[in-house]
N, C-alpha and C positions, 0 to 999 in steps of 0.2 A: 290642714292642707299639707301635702307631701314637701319632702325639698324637694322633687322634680315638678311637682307644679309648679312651687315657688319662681324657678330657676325658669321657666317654659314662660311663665307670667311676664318675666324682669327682658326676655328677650322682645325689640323692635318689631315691626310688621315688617322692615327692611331686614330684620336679621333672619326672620322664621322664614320667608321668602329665598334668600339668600341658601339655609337649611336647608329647606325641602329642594333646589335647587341640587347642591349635592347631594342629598338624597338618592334624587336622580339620575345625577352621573352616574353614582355609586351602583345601584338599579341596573342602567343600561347598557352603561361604557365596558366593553373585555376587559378581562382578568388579567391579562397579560400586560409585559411592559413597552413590548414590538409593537402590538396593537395599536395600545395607547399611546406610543411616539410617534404611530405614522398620524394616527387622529388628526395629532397635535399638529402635525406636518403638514398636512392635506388639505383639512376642514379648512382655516384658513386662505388656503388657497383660492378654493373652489367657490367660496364667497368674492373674493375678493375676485377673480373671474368670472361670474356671476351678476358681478355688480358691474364691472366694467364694461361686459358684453348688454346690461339692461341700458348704463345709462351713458354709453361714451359711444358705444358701436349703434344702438337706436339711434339716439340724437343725431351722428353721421348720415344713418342710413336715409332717416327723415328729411334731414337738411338738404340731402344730396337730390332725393325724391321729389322737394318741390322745388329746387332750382331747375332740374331737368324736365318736371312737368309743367312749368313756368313757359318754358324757352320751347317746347313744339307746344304749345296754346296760344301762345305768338304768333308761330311760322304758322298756322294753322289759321289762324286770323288775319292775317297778312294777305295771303292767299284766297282767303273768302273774300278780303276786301278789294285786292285787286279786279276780282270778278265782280265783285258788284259797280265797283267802278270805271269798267270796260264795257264794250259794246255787247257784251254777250252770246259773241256770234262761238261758233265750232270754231274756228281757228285759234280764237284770243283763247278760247277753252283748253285747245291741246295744246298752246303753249304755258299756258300752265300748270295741267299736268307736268311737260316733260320738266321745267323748272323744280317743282315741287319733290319729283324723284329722283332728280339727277343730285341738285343740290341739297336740298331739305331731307332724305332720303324718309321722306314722308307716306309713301306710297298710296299716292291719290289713282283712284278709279270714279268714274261719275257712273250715275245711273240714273235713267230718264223713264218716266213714267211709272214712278213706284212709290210708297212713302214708308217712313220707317218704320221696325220691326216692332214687335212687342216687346216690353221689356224685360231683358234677361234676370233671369236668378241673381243677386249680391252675392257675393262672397262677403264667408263670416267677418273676416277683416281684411283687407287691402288696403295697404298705403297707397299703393300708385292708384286706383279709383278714388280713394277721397279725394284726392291734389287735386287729378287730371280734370278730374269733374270740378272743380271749382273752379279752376283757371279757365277754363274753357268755358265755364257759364259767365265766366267775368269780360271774357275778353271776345267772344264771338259774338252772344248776344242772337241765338236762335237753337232752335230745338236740337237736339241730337241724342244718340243712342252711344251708348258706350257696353263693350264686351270684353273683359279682362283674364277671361279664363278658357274662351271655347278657341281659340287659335295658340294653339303652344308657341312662344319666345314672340307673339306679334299683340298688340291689342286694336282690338277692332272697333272705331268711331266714326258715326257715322250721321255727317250733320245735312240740313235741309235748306238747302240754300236760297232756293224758290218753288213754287210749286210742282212738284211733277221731278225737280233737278233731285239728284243726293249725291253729295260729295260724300267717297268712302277713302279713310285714311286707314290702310294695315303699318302700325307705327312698330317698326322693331322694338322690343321691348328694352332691348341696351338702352332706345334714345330716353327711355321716363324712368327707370331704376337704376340703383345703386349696383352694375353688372360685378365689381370687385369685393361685396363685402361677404361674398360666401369666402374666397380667397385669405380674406382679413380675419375672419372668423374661424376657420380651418390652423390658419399659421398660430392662434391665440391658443386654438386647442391643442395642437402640436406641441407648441412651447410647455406646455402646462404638463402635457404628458413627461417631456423628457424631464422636467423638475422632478415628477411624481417620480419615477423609473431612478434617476441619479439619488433624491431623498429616501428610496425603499432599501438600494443598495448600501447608502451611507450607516442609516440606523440598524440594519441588519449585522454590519462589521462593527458597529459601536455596539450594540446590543448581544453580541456573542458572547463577550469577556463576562457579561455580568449572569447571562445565563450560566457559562460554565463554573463560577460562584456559586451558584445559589445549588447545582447539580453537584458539587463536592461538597457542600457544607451538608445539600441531604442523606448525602452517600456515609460523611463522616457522621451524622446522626441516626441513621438507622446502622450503624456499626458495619459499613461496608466498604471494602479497598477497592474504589473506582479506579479511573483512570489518572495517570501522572497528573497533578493538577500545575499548569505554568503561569502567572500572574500573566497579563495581557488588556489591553485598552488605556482609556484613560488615565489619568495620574490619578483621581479620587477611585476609581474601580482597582487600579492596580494596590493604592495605599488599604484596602477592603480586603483585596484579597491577600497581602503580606498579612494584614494583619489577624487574619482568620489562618492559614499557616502558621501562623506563632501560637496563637492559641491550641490549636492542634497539637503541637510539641510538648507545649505545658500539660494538657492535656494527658496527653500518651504518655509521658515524666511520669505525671500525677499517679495515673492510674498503673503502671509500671512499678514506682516505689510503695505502691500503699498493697500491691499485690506480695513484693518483697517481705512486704514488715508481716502482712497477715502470713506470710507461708513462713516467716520465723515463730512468730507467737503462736500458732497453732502449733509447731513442730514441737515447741517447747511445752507447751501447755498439755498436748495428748502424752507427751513422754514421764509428764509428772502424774498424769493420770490413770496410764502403764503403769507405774510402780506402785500407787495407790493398788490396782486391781492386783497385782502381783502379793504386795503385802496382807492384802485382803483375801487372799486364796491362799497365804499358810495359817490362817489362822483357825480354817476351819468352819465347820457350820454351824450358825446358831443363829437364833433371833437379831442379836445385836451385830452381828458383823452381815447377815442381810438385808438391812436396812443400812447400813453401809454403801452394803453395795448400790442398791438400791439410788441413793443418795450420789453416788460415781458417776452412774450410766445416766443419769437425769442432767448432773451436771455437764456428760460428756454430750447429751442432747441438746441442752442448752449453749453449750459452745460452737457443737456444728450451725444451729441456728442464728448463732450473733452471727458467725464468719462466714453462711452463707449472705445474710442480708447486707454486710459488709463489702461484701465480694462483690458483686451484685453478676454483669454477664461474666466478669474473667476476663475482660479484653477479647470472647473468641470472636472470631470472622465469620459473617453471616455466609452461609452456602446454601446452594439449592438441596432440598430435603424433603421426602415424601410425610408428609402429616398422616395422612392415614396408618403407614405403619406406625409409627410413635403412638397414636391413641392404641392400635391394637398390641403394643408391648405394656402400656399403661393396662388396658384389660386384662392382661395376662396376670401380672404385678396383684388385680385387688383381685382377681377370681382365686388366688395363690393364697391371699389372707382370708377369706371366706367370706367377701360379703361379692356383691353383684353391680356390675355398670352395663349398661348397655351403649353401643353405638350408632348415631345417627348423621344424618347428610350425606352429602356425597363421599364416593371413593375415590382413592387415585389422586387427593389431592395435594397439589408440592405448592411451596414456595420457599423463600428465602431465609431461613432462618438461621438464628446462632442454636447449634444442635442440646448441647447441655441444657448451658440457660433455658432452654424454651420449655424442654422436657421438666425440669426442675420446678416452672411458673405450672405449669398444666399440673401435673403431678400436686401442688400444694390446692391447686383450687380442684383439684379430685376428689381431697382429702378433708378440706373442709366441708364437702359436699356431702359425701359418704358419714362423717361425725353427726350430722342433724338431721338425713336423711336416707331410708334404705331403697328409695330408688333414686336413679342417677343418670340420668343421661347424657355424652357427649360427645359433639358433633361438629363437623369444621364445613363451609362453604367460600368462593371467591365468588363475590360480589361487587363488584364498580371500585374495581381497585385495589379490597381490602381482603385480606386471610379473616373471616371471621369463625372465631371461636366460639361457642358456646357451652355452658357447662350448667342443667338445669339440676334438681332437685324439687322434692316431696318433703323439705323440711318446713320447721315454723317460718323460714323468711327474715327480711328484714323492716323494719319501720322505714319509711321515707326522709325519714328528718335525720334517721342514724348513715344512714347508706355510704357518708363522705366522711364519716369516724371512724368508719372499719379499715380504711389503709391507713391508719394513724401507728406508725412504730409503737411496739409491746400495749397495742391495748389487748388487755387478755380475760373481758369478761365473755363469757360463754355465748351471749346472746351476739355479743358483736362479730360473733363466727372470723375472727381473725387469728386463730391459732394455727401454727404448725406443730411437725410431729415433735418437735421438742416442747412446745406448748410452752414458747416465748411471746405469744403473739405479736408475730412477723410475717403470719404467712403471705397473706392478701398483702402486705405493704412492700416483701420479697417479689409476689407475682407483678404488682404494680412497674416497680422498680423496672424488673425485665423488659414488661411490654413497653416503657420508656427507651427503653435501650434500644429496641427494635423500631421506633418511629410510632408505637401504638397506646394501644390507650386501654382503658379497664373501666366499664359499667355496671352498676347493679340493676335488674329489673325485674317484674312480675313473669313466673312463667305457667304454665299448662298443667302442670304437677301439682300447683297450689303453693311451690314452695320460691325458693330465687333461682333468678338467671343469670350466672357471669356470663359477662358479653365478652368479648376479648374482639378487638380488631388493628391488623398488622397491616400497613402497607405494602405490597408486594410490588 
């Protein structure tokens, strides 16, 4: 069994839960950190709004619904019973109508010689029908019809008081719902917005400083002079961002003195190697002082190759720069030494590049390419972000398992195609280097030719 099984085994059904749980966030939740502070911000809310409008604004609405459908089943009962308990004459009748509307604001109509209607359609759910109907069956105690939808703001009930009689109630709908909880409900939403509206504003001023971090430290890793960078927000984001300015310094120090000391030791080193060639050219020609020389200009190979890999971009400044032409002076360059490269992809393509170094990375993985293969193709596109480079060949390739050996500084066996032209192998581990410098990155893969593909891809 694997450690990872091991290790998958040892975890709870609360822990794997838990796991795939994040998972999910990770799955679903934006990339961002705006995003994900307002989430943090909102979600919360919106529950908790959610939950008070299910269970604190129902409950109201509810409670309110059957006190007020309680109290007209009453007045409404009241009123039947006075009439039953009256003479029953037209008189005792319209005085109780006008009682019923004046005070009750009940709105009783009678009607004589009719019975009541069919029964209306329900409504999928009504609180004031369920009440109104129960208190009214509780407390009147005879048939009746009830209509809660076909009169806008009134409902319509309509009981059977004696044969042939129907008392019709149009009951404002104020007098059986809760008339203020659209009111209460609206002010909940209101509130809730202006929280959202003051919390998107807040995170977005807390959330600036650390974006402008994160935009200089990419700026200062794809070797680019953004903008003034000024510390700003928080004390942990501000104590981030000194601290990323200090490194910077050290940084640019670093790279600054180690640039000093290579341009002395080179200065010194080719000057000794000057007199070599000088001494070696009065001596004359012969087998032995050929191979001398022979032995100078290898060594003076060897040297440009430690101190280019050493050097690595120079500290230059990325600038905008046309790729196309650079492949077509690269063309130039191997059509000059006699072998052949052709060019592919698009034209016209620019981005941001440090001009030397870049030409210098290209130029080596040209060169490896052209060593184990005599065709060669190389071609540049912008794709979802990235400059990608490509540099195929019709050579033997490489194994899969070697692919992350060959930018290994000075491996210099032939198959591991990492030599440069001083044939320190450094080439592949120099072009690496670079495309580090630039933000990017360096792949091996199968291509069309039969032989490898550098991939190169540069954020632009």
């Amino acid at each position: 069994m694997s450690k990872k099984s091991e290790d998958q085994n040892k975890h709870t059904p609360a822990q794997t839960l838990w796991w795939r749980f994040n998972r999910f966030l990770e799955h679903h939740l934006p990339e961002g950190l705006y995003p994900r502070s307002l989430i943090i911000v909102i979600a919360p809310m919106v529950l908790l709004q959610s939950f008070t409008v299910y269970f604190v604004l129902e409950q109201h609405w509810s409670e309110v619904t059957k006190r007020l459908s309680r109290a007209v089943a009453r007045d409404m009962a009241a009123i039947i019973a006075v009439y039953e308990f009256s003479d029953k004459s037209e008189t005792t009748l319209a005085k109780l109508v006008k009682i019923s509307n004046q005070h009750m604001k009940l709105g009783l109509t009678t009607e004589r010689k009719t019975d009541l209607p069919a029964l209306a359609p329900k409504p999928y759910f009504s609180l004031v029908e369920k009440k109104l109907s129960k208190y009214i069956g509780n407390r009147v105690k005879k048939p009746f019809w009830m209509d809660t939808i076909s009169k806008a703001e009134f409902v319509d009930v309509r009981v059977q008081v004696d044969k042939g009689l129907i008392f019709r109630f149009l009951i404002p709908e104020e007098r059986v719902s809760a008339s203020q909880t659209i009111v209460l409900l609206a002010s909940m939403l209101g509130s809730s917005l202006i929280l959202i509206v003051v919390a998107i504003v807040f995170l977005r001023k807390q959330i600036r400083p650390i974006v402008r971090l994160a935009d200089a430290a990419k700026d200062f890793g794809l070797g680019r002079e953004g903008e003034a960078f000024q510390p700003s927000g928080a004390t942990e984001v501000k104590s981030a961002a000194y601290a990323f300015l200090n490194m910077k310094k050290r940084i640019a120090r670093h790279v600054e003195q180690r640039t000093a000391m290579l341009a002395g030791v080179s200065h010194d080193l080719r000057t000794i190697l000057t007199r070599f060639k000088l001494e070696l050219a009065f001596l004359g020609e012969n087998k032995s002082v050929d191979a001398l020389k022979e032995d100078v200009d290898e060594m003076q190979g060897m040297l440009e190759g430690y101190m280019a890999f050493v050097k690595g971009d120079g500290g230059e400044i990325s600038q905008d720069h046309e790729i196309s032409q650079v492949f077509r002076n690269i063309q130039t360059q191997v059509i000059r030494s006699g072998k052949h490269i052709r060019l592919i992809g698009e034209t016209g393509v620019r981005a941001r590049v440090k001009p030397d170094s870049f030409k210098r990375m290209v130029v080596n993985l040209v060169a490896n390419a052209l060593r184990f293969g005599d065709q060669v193709e190389l071609g540049a596109v912008v794709e979802g972000g990235l400059l990608v480079i490509t540099v195929d060949d019709n050579g033997p390739g490489i194994a899969v398992d070697d692919r992350e050996d060959v930018f290994r500084p000075f491996v210099r066996l032939d198959e591991a195609r990492n030599l440069d032209s001083s044939g320190t192998g450094l080439g592949l581990a120099i072009a690496l280097d670079i495309a580090h410098s630039h933000g990017g990155n360096i792949t091996l893969e199968d291509c069309s030719l039969g032989g490898l593909r550098v991939r190169v891809e540069i954020p632009v």
